[in-house]
Structures are given as structure tokens and as C-alpha cells.
HTML snippet that shows the backbone in 3Dmol.js (N, CA, C, O; Angstrom):
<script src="https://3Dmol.org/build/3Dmol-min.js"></script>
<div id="view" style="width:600px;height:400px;position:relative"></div>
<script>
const pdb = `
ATOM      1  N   UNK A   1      22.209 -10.276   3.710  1.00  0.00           N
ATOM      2  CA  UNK A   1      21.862 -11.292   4.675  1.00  0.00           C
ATOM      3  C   UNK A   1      20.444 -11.778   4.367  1.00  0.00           C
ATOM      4  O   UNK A   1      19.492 -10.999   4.314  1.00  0.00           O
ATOM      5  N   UNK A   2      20.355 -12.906   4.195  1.00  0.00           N
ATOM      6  CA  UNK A   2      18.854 -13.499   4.106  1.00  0.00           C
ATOM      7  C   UNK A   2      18.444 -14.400   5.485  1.00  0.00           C
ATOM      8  O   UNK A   2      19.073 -15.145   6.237  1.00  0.00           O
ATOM      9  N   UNK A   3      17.126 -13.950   5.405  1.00  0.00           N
ATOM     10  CA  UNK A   3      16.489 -14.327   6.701  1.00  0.00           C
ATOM     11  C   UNK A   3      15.746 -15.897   6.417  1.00  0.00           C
ATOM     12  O   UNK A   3      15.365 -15.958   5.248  1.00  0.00           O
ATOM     13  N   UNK A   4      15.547 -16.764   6.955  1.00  0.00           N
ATOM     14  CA  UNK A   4      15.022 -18.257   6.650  1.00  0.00           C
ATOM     15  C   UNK A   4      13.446 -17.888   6.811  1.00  0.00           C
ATOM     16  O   UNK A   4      12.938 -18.354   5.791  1.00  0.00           O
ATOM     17  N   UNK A   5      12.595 -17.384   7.458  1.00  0.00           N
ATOM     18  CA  UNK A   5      11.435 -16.660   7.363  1.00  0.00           C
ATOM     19  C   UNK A   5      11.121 -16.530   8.966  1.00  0.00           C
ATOM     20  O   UNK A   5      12.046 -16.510   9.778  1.00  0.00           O
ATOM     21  N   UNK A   6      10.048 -16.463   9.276  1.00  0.00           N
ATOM     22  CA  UNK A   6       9.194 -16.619  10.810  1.00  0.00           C
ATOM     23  C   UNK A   6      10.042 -15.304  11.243  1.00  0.00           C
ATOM     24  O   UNK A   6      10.665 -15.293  12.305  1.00  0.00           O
ATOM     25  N   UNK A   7      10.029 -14.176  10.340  1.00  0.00           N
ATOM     26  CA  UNK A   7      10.235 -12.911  10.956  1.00  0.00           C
ATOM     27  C   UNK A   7       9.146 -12.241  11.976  1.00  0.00           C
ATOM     28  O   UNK A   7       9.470 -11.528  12.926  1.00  0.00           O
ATOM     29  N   UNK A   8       7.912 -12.555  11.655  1.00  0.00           N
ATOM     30  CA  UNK A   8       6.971 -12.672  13.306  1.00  0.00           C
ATOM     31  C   UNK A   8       6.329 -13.409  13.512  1.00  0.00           C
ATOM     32  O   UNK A   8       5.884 -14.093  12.591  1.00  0.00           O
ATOM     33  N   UNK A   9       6.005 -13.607  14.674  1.00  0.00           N
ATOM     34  CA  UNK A   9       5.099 -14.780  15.315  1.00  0.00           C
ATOM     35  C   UNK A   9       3.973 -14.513  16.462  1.00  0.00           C
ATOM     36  O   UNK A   9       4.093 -14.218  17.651  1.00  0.00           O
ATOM     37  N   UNK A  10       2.977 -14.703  15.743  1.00  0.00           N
ATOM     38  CA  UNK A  10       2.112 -14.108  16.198  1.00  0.00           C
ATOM     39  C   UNK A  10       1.670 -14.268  17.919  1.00  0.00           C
ATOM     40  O   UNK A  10       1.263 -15.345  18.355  1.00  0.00           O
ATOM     41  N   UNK A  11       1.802 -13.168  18.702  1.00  0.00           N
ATOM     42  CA  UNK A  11       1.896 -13.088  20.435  1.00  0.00           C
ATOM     43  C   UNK A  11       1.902 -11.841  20.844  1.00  0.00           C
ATOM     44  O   UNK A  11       1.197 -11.032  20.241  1.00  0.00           O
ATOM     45  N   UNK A  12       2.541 -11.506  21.735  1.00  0.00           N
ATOM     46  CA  UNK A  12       2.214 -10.537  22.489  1.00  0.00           C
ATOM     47  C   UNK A  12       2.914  -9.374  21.986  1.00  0.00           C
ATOM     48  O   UNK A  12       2.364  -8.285  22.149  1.00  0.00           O
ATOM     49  N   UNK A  13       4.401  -9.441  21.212  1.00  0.00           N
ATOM     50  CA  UNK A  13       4.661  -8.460  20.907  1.00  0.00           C
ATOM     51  C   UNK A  13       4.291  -7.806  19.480  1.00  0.00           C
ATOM     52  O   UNK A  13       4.356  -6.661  19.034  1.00  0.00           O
ATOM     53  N   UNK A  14       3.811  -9.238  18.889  1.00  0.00           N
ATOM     54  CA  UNK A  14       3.136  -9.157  17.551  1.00  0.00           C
ATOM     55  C   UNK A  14       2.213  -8.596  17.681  1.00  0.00           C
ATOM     56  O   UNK A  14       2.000  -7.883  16.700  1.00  0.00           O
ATOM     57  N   UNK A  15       1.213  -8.498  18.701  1.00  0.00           N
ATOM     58  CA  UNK A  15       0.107  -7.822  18.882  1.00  0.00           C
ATOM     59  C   UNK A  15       0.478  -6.374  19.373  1.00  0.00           C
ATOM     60  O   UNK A  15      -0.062  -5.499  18.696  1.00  0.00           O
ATOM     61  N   UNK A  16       1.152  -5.994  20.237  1.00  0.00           N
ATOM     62  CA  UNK A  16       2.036  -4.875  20.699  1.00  0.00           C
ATOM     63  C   UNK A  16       1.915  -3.560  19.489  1.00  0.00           C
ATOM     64  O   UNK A  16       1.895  -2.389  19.867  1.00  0.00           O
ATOM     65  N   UNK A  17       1.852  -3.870  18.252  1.00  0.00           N
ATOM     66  CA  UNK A  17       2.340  -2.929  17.067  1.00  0.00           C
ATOM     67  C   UNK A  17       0.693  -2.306  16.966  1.00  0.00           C
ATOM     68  O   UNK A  17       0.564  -1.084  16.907  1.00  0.00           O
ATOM     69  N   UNK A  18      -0.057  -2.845  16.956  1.00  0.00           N
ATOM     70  CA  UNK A  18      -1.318  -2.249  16.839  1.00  0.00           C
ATOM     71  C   UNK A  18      -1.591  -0.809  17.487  1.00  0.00           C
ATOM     72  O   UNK A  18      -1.764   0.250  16.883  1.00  0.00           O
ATOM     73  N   UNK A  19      -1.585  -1.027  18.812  1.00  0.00           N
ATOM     74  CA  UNK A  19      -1.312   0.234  19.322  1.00  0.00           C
ATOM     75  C   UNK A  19      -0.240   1.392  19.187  1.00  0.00           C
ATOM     76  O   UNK A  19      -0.519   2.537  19.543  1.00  0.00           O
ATOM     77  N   UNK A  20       0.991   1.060  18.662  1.00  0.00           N
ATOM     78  CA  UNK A  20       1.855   1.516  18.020  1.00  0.00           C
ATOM     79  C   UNK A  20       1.581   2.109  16.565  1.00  0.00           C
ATOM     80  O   UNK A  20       1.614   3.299  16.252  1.00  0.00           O
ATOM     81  N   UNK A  21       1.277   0.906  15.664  1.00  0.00           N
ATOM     82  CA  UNK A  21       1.741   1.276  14.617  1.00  0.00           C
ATOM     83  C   UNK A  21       0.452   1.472  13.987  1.00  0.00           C
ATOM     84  O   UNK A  21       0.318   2.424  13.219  1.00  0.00           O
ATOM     85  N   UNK A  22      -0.672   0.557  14.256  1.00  0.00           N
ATOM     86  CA  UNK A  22      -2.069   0.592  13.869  1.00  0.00           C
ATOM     87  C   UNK A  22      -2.327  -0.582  13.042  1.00  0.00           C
ATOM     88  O   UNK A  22      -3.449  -0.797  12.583  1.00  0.00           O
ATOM     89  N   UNK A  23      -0.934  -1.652  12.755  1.00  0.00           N
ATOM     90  CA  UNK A  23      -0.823  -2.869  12.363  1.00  0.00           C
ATOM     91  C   UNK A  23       0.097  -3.731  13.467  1.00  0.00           C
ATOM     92  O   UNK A  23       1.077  -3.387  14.129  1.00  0.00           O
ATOM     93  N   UNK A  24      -0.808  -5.296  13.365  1.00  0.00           N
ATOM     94  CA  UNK A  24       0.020  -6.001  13.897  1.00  0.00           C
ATOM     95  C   UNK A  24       1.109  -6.563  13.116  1.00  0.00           C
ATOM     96  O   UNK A  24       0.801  -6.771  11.943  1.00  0.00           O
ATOM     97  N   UNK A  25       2.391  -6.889  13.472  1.00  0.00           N
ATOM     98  CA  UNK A  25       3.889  -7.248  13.227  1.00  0.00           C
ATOM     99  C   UNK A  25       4.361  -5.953  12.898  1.00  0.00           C
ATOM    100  O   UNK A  25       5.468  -6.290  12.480  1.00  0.00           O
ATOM    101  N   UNK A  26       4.341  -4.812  12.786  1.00  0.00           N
ATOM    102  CA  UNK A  26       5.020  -3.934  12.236  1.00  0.00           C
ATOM    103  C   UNK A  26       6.472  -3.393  12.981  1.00  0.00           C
ATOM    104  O   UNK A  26       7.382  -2.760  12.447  1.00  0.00           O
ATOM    105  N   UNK A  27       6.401  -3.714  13.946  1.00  0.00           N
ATOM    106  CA  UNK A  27       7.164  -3.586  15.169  1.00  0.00           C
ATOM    107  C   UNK A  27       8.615  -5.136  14.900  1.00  0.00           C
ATOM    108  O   UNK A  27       9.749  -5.123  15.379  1.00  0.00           O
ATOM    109  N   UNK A  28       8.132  -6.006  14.209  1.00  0.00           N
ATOM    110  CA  UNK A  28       8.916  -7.320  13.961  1.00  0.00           C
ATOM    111  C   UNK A  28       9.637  -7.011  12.436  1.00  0.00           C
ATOM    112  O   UNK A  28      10.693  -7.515  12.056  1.00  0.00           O
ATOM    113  N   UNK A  29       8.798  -6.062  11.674  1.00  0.00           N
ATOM    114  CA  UNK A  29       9.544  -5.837  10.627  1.00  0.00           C
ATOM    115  C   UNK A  29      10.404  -4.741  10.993  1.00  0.00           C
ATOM    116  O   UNK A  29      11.327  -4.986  10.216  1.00  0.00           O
ATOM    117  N   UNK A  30      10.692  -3.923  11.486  1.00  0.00           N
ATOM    118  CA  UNK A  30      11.416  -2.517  12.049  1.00  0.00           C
ATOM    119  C   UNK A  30      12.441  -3.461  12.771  1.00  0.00           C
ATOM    120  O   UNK A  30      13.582  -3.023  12.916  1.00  0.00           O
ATOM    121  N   UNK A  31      12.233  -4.326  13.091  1.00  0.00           N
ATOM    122  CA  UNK A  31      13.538  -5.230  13.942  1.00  0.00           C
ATOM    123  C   UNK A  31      14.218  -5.925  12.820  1.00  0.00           C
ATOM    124  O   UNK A  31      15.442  -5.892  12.938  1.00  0.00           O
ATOM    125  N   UNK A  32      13.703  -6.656  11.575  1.00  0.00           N
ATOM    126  CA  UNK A  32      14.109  -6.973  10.744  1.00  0.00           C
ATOM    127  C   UNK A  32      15.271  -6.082  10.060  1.00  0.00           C
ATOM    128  O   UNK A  32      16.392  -6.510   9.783  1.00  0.00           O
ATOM    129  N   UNK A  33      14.787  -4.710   9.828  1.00  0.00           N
ATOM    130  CA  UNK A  33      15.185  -3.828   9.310  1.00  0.00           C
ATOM    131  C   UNK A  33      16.281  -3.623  10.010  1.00  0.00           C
ATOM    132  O   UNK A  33      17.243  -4.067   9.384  1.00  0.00           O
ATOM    133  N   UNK A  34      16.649  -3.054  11.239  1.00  0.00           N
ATOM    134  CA  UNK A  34      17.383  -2.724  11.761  1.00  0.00           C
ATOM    135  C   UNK A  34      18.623  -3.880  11.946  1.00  0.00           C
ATOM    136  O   UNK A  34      19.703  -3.599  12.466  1.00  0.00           O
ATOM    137  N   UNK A  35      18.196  -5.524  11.315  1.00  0.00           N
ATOM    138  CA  UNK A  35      19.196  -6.515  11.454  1.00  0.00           C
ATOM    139  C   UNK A  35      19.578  -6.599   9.638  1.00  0.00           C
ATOM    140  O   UNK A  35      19.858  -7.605   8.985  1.00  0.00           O
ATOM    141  N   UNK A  36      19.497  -5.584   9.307  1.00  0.00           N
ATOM    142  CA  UNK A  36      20.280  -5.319   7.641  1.00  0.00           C
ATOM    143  C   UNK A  36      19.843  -6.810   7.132  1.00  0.00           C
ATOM    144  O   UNK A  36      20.624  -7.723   6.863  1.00  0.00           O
ATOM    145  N   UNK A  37      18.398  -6.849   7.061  1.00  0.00           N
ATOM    146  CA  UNK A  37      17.975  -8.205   6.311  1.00  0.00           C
ATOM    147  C   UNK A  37      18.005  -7.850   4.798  1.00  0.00           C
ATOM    148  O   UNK A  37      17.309  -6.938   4.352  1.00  0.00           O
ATOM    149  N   UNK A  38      18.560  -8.353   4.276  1.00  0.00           N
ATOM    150  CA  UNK A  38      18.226  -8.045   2.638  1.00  0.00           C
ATOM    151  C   UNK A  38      17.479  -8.826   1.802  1.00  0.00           C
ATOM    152  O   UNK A  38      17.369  -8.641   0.590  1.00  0.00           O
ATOM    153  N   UNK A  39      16.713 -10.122   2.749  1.00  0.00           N
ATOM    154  CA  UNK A  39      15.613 -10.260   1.406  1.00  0.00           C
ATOM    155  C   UNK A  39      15.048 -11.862   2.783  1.00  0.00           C
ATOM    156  O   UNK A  39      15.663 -12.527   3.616  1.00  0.00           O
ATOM    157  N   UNK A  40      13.904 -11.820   2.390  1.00  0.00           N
ATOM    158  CA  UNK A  40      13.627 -12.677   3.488  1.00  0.00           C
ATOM    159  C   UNK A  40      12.127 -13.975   2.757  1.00  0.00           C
ATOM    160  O   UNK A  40      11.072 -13.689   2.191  1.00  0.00           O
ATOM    161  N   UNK A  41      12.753 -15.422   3.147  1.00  0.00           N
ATOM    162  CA  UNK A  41      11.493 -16.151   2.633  1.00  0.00           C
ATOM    163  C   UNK A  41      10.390 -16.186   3.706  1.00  0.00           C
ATOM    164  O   UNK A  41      10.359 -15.662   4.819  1.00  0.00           O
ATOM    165  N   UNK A  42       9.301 -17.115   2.919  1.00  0.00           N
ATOM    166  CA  UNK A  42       8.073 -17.070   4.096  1.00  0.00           C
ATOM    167  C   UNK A  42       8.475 -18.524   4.718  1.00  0.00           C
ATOM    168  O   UNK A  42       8.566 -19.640   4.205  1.00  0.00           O
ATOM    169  N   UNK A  43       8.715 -17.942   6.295  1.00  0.00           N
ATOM    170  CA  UNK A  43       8.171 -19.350   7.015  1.00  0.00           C
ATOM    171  C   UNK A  43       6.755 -19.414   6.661  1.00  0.00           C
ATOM    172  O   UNK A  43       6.024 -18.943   5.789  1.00  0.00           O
ATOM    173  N   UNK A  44       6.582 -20.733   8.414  1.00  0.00           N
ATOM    174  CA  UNK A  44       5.112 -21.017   8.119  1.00  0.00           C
ATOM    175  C   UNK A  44       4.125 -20.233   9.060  1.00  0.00           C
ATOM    176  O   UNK A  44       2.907 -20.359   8.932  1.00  0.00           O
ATOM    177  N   UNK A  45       4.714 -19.392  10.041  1.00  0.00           N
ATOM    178  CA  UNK A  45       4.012 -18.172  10.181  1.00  0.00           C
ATOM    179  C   UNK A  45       4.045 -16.678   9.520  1.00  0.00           C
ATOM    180  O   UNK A  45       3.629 -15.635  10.024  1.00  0.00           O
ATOM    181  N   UNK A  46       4.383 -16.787   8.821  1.00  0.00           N
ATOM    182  CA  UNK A  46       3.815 -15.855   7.423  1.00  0.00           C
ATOM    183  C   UNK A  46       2.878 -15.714   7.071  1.00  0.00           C
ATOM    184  O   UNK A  46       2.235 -14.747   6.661  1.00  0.00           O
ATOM    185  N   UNK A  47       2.582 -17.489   7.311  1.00  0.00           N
ATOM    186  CA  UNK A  47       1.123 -17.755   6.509  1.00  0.00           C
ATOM    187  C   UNK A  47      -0.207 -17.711   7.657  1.00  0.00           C
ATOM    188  O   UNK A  47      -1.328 -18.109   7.340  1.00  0.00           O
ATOM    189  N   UNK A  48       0.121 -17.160   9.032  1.00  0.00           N
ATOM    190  CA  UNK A  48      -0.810 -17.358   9.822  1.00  0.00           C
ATOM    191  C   UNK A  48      -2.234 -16.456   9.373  1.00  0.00           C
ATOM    192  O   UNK A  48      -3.412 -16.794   9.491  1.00  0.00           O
ATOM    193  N   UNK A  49      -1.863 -15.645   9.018  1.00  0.00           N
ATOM    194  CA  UNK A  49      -3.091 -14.244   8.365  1.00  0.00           C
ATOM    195  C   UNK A  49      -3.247 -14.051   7.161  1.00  0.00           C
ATOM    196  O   UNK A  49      -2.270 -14.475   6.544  1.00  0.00           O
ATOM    197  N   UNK A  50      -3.667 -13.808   6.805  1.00  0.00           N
ATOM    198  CA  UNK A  50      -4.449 -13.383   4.893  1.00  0.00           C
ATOM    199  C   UNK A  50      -3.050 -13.069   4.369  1.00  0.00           C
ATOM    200  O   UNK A  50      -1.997 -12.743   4.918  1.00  0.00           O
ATOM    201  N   UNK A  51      -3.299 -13.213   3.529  1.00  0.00           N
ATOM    202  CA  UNK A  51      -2.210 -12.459   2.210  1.00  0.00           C
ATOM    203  C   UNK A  51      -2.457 -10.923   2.425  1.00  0.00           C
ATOM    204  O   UNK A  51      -1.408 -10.308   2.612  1.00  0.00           O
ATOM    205  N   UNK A  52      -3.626 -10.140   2.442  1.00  0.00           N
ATOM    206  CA  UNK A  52      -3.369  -9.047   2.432  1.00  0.00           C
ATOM    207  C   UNK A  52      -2.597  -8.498   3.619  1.00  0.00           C
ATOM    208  O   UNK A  52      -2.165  -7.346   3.565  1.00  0.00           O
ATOM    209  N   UNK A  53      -2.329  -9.526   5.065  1.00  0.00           N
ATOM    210  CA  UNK A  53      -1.702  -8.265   5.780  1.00  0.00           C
ATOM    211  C   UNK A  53       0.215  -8.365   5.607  1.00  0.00           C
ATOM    212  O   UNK A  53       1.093  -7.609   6.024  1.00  0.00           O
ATOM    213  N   UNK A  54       0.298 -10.016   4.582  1.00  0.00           N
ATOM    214  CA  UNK A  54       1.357  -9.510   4.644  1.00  0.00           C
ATOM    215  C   UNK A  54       1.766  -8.595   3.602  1.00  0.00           C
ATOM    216  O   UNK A  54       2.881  -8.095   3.749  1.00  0.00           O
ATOM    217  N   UNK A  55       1.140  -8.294   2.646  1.00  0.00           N
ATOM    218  CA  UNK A  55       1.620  -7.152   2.081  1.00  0.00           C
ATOM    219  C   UNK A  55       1.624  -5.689   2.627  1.00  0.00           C
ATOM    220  O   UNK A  55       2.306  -4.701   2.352  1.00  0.00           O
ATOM    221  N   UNK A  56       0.541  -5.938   3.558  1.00  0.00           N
ATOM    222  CA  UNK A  56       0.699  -4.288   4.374  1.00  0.00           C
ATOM    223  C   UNK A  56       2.028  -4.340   5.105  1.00  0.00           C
ATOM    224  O   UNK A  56       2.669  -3.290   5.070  1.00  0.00           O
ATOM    225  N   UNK A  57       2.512  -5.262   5.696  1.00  0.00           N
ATOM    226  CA  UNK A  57       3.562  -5.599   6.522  1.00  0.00           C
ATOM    227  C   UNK A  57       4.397  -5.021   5.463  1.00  0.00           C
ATOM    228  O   UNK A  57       4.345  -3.791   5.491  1.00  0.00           O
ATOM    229  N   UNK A  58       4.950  -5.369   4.784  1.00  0.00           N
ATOM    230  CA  UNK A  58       5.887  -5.496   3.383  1.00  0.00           C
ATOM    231  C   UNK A  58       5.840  -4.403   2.787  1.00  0.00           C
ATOM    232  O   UNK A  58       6.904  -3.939   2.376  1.00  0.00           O
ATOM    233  N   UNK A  59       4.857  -3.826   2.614  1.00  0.00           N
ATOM    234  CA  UNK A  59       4.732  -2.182   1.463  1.00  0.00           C
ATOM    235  C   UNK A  59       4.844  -1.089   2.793  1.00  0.00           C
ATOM    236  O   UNK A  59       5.570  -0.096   2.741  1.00  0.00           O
ATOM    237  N   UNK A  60       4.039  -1.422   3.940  1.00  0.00           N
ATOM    238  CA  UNK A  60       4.192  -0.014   5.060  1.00  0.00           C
ATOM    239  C   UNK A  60       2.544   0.375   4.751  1.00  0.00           C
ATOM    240  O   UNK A  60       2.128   1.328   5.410  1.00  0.00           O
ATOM    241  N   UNK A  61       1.305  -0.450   3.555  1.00  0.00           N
ATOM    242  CA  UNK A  61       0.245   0.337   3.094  1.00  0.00           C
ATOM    243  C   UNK A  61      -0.788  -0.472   4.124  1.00  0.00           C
ATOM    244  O   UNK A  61      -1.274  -1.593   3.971  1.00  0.00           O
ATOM    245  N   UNK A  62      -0.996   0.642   5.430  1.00  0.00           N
ATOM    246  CA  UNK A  62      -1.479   0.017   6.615  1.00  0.00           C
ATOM    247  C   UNK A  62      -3.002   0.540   5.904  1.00  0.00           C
ATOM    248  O   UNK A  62      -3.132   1.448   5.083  1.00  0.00           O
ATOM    249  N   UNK A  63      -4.026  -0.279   6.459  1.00  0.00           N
ATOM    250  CA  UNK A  63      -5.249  -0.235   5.673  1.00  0.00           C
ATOM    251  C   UNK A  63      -5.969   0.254   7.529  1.00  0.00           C
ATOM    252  O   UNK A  63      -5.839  -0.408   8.559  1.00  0.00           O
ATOM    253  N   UNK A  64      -6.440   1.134   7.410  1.00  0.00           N
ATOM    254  CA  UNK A  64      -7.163   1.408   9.199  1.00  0.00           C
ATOM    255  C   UNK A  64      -8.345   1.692   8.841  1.00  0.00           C
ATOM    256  O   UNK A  64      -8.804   2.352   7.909  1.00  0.00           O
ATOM    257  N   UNK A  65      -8.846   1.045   9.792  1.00  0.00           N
ATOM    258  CA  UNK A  65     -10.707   0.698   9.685  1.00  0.00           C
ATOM    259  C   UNK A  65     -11.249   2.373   9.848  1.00  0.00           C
ATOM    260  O   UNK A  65     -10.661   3.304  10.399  1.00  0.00           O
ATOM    261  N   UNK A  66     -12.577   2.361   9.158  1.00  0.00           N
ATOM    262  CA  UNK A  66     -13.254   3.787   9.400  1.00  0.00           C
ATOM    263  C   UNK A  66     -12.839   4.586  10.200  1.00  0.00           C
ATOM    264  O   UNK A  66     -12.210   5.615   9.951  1.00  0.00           O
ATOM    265  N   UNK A  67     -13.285   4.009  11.632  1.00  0.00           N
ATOM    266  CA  UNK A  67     -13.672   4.610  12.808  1.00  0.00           C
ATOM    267  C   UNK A  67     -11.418   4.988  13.450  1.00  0.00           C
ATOM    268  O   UNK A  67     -11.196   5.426  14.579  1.00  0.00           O
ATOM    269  N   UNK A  68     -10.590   4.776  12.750  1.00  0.00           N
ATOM    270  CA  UNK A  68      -9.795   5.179  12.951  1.00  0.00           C
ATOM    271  C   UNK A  68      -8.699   5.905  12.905  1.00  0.00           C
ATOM    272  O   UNK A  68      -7.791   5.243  12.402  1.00  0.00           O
ATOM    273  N   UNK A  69      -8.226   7.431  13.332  1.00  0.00           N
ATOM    274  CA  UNK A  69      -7.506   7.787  13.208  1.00  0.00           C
ATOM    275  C   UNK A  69      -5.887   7.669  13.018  1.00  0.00           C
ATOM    276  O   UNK A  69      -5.071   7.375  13.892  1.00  0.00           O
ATOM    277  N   UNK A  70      -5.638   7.978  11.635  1.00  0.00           N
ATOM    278  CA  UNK A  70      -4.350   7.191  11.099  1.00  0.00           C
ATOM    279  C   UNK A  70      -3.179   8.367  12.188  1.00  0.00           C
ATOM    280  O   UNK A  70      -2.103   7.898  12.561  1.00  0.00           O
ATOM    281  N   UNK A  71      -3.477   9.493  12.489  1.00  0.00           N
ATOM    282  CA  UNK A  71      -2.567  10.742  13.295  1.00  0.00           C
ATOM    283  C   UNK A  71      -1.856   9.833  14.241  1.00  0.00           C
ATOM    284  O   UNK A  71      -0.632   9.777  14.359  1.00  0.00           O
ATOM    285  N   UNK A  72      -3.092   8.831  15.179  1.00  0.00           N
ATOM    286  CA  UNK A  72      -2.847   8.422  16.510  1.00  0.00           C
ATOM    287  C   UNK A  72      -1.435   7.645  16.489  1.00  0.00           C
ATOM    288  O   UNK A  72      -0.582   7.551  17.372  1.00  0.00           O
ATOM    289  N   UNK A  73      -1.470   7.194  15.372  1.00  0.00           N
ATOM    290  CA  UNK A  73      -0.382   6.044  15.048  1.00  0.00           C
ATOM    291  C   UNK A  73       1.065   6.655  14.546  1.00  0.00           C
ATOM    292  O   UNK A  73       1.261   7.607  13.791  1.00  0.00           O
ATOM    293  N   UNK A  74       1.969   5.836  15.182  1.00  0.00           N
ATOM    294  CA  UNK A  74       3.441   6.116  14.692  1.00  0.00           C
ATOM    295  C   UNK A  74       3.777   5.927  12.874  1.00  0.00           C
ATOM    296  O   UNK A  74       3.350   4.773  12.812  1.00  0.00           O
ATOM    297  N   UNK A  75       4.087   6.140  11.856  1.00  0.00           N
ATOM    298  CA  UNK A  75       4.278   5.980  11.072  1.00  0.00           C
ATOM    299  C   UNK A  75       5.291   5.114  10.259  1.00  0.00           C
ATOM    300  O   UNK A  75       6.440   5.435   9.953  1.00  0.00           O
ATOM    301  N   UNK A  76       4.487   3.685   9.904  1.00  0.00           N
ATOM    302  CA  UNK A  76       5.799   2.636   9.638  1.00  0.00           C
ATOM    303  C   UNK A  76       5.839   2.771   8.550  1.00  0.00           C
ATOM    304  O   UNK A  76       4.772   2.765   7.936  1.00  0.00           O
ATOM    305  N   UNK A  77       7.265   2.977   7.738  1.00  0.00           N
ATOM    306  CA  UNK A  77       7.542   2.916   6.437  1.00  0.00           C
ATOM    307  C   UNK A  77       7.507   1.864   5.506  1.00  0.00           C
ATOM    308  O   UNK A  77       7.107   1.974   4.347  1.00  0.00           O
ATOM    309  N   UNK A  78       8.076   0.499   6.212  1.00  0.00           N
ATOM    310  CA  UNK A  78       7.915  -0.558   4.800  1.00  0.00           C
ATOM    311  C   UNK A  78       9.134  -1.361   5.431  1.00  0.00           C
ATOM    312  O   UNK A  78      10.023  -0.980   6.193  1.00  0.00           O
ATOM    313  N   UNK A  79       8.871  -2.617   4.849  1.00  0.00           N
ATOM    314  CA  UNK A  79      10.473  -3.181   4.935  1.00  0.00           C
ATOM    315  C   UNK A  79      11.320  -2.957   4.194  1.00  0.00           C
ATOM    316  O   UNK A  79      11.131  -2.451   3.088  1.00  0.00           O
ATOM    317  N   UNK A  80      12.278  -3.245   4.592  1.00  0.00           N
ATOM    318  CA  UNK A  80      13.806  -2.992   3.580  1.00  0.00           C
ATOM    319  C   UNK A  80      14.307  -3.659   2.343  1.00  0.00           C
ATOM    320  O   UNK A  80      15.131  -3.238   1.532  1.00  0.00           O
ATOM    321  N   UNK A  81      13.507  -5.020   2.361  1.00  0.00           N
ATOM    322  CA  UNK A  81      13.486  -5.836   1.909  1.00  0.00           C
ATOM    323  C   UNK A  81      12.252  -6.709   1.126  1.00  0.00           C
ATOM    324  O   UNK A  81      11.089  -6.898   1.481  1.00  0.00           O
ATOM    325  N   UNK A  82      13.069  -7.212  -0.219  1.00  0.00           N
ATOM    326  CA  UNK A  82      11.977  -7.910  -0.549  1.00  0.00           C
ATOM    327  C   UNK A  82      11.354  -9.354  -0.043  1.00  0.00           C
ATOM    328  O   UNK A  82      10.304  -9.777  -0.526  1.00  0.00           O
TER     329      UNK A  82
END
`;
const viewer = $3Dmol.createViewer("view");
viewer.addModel(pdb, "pdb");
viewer.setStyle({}, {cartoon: {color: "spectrum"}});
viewer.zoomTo();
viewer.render();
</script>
């Protein structure tokens, strides 16, 4: 199944994953996942944030600032998809 893109959009639940996951969207890719996406393009909120977070999104390689404990956080694996 391919996804047309705008797998998140940046709001409240997009923001939601931070406290969760210790990244925002990570919580939109785990929904992805769970809808057996097998390969997904970029909308045009893809492009709302740097390139680097969508690769953290994409690899699971959450980057957490100094002052933060990676324990606190749930552990997101990656998407399923390329």
C-alpha cells in the first residue's frame, strides 16, 4: 500500500509524541505502521521541518538534547517503510 504523503501534520497530536517518544510525529509514524504502509511519498508537510527530523522520523535515530534523559522516553523503532 502506498501512502500519497502528509503522513503528519504538524498540531497537537504531532506535538503529543515529544512527551512520549522524545520526538515530534513519532506517534503519526507508529499509525502509519500499523496501516501496513509499504512505502510512502513526501507531501508538502514533510517539508514543514529540516531534513534532519525527517530522517529521525524514518530511521527511529531520535537525536535528544543534553539535558535529556533518553530512559524517560518510550522507545520508537523506525518506520516500516521506505
Amino acid at each position: 500500500m502506498l501512502s500519497s504523503g502528509d503522513a503528519w501534520i504538524p498540531g497537537l497530536f504531532y506535538d503529543a509524541s515529544v512527551q512520549i517518544y522524545g520526538a515530534p510525529g513519532d506517534t503519526d509514524i507508529l499509525v502509519q505502521n500499523e496501516l501496513s504502509i509499504q512505502a510512502i511519498s513526501f507531501g508538502n508537510h514533510e517539508l514543514d521541518n529540516a531534513a534532519g527530523i525527517i530522517a529521525e522520523l524514518l530511521s527511529g535515530d531520535v537525536g535528544f538534547d543534553d539535558d535529556v534523559n533518553p530512559v524517560d522516553f518510550l522507545r520508537f523503532e523506525c518506520a516500516n517503510f521506505p
